[in-house]
C-alpha positions as CSV (number, residue, x, y, z in Angstrom):
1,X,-24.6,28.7,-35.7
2,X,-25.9,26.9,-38.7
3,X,-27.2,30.1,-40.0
4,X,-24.4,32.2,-39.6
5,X,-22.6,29.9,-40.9
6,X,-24.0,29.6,-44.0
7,X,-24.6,32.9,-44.4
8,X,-20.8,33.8,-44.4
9,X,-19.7,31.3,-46.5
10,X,-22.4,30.9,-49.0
11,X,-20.2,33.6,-51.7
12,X,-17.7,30.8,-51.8
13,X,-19.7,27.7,-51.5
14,X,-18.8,26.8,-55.3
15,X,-16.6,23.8,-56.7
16,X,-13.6,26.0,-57.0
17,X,-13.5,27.2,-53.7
18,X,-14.0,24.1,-52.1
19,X,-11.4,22.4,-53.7
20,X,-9.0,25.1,-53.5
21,X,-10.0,25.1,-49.4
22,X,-9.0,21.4,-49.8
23,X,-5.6,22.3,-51.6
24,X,-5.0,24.9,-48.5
25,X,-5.8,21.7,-45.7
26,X,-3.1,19.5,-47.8
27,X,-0.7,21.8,-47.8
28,X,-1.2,22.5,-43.8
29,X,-0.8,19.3,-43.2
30,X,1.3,17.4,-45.1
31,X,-0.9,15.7,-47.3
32,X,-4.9,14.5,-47.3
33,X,-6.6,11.6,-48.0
34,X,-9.4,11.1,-50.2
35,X,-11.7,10.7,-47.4
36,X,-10.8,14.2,-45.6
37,X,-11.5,15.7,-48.8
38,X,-15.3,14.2,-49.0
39,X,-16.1,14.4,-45.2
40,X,-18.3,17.7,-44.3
41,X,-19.9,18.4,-46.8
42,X,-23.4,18.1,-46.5
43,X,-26.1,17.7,-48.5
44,X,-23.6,18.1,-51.9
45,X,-21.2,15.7,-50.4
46,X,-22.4,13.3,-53.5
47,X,-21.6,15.6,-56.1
48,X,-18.3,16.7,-55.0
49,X,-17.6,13.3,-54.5
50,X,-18.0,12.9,-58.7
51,X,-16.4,16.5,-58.9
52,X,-13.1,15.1,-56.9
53,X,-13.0,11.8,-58.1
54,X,-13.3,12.4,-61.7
55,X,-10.8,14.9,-62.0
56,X,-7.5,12.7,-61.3
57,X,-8.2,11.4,-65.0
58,X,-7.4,15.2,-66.1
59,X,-3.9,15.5,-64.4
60,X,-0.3,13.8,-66.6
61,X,0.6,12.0,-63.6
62,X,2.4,8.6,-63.7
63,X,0.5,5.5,-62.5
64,X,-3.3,4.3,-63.1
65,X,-5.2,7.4,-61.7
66,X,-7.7,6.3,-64.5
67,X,-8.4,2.8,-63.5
68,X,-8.6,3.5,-59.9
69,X,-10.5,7.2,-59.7
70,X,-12.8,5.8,-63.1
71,X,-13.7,2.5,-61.0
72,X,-14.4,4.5,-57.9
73,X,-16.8,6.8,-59.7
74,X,-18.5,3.6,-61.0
75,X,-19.1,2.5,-57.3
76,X,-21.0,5.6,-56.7
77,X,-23.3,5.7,-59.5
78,X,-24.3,2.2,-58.4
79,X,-24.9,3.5,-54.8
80,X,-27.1,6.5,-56.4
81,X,-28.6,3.9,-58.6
82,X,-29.4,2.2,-55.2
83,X,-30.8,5.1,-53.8
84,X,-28.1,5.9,-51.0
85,X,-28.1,9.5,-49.4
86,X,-24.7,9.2,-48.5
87,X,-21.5,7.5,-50.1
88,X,-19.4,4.7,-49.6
89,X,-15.9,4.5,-50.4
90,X,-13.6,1.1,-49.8
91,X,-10.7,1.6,-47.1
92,X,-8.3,1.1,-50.0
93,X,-9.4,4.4,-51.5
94,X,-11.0,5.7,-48.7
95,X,-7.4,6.5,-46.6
96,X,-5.4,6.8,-50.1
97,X,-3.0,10.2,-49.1
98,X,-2.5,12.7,-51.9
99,X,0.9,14.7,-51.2
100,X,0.0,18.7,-51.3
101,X,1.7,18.9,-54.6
102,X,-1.1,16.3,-56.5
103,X,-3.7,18.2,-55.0
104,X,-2.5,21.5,-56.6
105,X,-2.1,19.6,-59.8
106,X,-5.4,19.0,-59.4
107,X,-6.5,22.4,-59.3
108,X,-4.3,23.4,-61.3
109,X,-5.6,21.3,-64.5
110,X,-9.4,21.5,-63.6
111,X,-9.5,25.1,-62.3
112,X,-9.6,26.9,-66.1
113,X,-12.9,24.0,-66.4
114,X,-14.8,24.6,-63.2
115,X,-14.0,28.7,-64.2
116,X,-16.0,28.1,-67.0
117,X,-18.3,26.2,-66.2
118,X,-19.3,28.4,-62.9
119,X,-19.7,31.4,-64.8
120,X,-22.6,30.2,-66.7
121,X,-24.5,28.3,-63.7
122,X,-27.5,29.6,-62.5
123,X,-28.5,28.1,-58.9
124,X,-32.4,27.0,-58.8
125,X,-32.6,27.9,-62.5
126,X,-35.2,24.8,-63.7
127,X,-35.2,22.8,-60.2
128,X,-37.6,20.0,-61.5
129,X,-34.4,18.7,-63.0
130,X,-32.3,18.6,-60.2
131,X,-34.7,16.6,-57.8
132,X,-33.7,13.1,-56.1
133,X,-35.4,11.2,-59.4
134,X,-33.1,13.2,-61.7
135,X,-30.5,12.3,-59.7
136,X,-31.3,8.8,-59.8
137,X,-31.6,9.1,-63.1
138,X,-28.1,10.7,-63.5
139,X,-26.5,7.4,-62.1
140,X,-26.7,5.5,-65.3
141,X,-24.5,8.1,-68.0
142,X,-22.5,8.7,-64.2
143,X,-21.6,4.7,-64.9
144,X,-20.9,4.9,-68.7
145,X,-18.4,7.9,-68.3
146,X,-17.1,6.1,-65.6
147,X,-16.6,3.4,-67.1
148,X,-15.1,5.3,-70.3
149,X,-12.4,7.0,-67.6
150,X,-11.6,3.7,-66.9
151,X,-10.4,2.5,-70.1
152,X,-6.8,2.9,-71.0
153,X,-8.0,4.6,-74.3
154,X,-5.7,7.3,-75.0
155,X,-7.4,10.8,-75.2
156,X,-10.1,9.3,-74.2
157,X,-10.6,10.8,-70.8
158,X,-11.2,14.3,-71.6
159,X,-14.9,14.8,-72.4
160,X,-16.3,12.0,-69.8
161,X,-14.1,13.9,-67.2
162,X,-15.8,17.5,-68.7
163,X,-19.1,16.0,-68.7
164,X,-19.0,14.6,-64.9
165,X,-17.5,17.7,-64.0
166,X,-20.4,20.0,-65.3
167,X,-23.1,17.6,-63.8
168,X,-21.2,17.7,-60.4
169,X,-20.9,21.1,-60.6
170,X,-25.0,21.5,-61.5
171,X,-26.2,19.2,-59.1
172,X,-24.4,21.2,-56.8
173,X,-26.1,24.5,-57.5
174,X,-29.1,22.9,-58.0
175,X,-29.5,24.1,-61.6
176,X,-31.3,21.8,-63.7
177,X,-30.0,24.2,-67.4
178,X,-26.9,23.0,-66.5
179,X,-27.5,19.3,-65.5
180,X,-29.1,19.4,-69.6
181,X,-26.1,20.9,-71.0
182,X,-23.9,18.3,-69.1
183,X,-26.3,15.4,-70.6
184,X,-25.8,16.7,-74.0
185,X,-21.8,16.9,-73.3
186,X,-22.2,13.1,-71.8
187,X,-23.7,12.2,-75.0
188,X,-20.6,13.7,-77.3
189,X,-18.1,12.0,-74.6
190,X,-20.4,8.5,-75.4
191,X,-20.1,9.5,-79.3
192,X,-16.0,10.1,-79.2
193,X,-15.7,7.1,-76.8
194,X,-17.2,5.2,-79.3
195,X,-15.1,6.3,-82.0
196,X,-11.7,5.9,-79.8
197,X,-13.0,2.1,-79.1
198,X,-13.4,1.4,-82.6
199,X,-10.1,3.4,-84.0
200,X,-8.4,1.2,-81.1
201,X,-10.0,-2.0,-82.3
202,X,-9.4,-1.5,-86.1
203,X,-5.4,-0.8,-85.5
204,X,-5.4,-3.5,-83.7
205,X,-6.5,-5.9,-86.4
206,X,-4.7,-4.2,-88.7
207,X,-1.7,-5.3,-86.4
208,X,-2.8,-8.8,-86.1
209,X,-3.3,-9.1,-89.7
């Protein structure tokens, strides 16, 4: 069953179509919460849980999608940096309901990135970087863009949410090319995070002043 299984469904076992089979479930039912979307997904449940959660910060919607989705991210790099196989989420977030028509904001604003980045992943290309130490590894710029989704830093979410996206997205198809190119993008979204921070800080002085 297993087998079969994956057999028929391994042409659309990307990010895309996962997330646009979660768009279908909301609309069926009403709504979904953030743990329906994360639940069944096997040995990638981990990196679609950074694929989902980071891309909330992408989406003009009203309210603090960036505090609450960049603080939840942070919560699983720790558990990665703790060496858990599977993730964690608090009740709060855990049973949080997204109506059908967030969700297809949601894939509406991230589908022209995972289109992009899919076409250029390769799975298995350069698998000694896409191990359980890389992984590991991947937990501490995880936390920093985290962290930089959670500041109220305007403009200041795109590249982070980019970068998680493409490491999501490699660790997924197991392509350690990818997981490189999403480092070097981390490092830009560190870079122009940086920059915002200081810009921020400056006006403000120049305010106080």
């Amino acid at each position: 069953m297993t087998q079969q299984t994956a057999g028929t469904t391994r042409h659309d076992d990307t990010a895309s179509a996962r997330l646009r089979d979660r768009a279908r479930l909301a609309h069926e039912q009403g709504g979904i919460s953030v743990g329906e979307v994360l639940c069944g997904l096997g040995h990638t449940s981990t990196a679609f849980t950074i694929l989902f959660l980071s891309l909330p910060a992408l989406i003009p919607i009203p309210g603090p999608f960036g505090v609450v989705f960049g603080s939840a991210l942070a919560l699983v790099a720790a558990q990665i940096a703790l060496g858990r196989r599977t993730i964690w989420l608090p009740a709060f977030l855990s049973r949080r309901r997204l109506s059908p028509a967030v969700v297809e904001l949601i894939v509406r604003y991230s589908a022209p990135i995972l289109a992009r980045i899919e076409t250029v992943v390769r799975p298995g290309r350069l698998a000694l970087f896409t191990g359980a130490t890389m992984e590991w590894l991947l937990s501490f710029p995880i936390f920093l863009l985290a962290i930089a989704i959670a500041l109220p830093i305007p403009l200041g979410n795109y590249l982070p949410v980019v970068a998680l996206v493409a490491i999501a997205v490699a660790l997924m198809a197991r392509d350690g090319l990818m997981i490189l190119a999403a480092l070097f993008v981390s490092a830009l979204a560190f870079v122009a995070t940086a920059g915002l921070i200081r810009m921020a800080v400056t006006g403000l002085n120049a305010i106080g002043s």
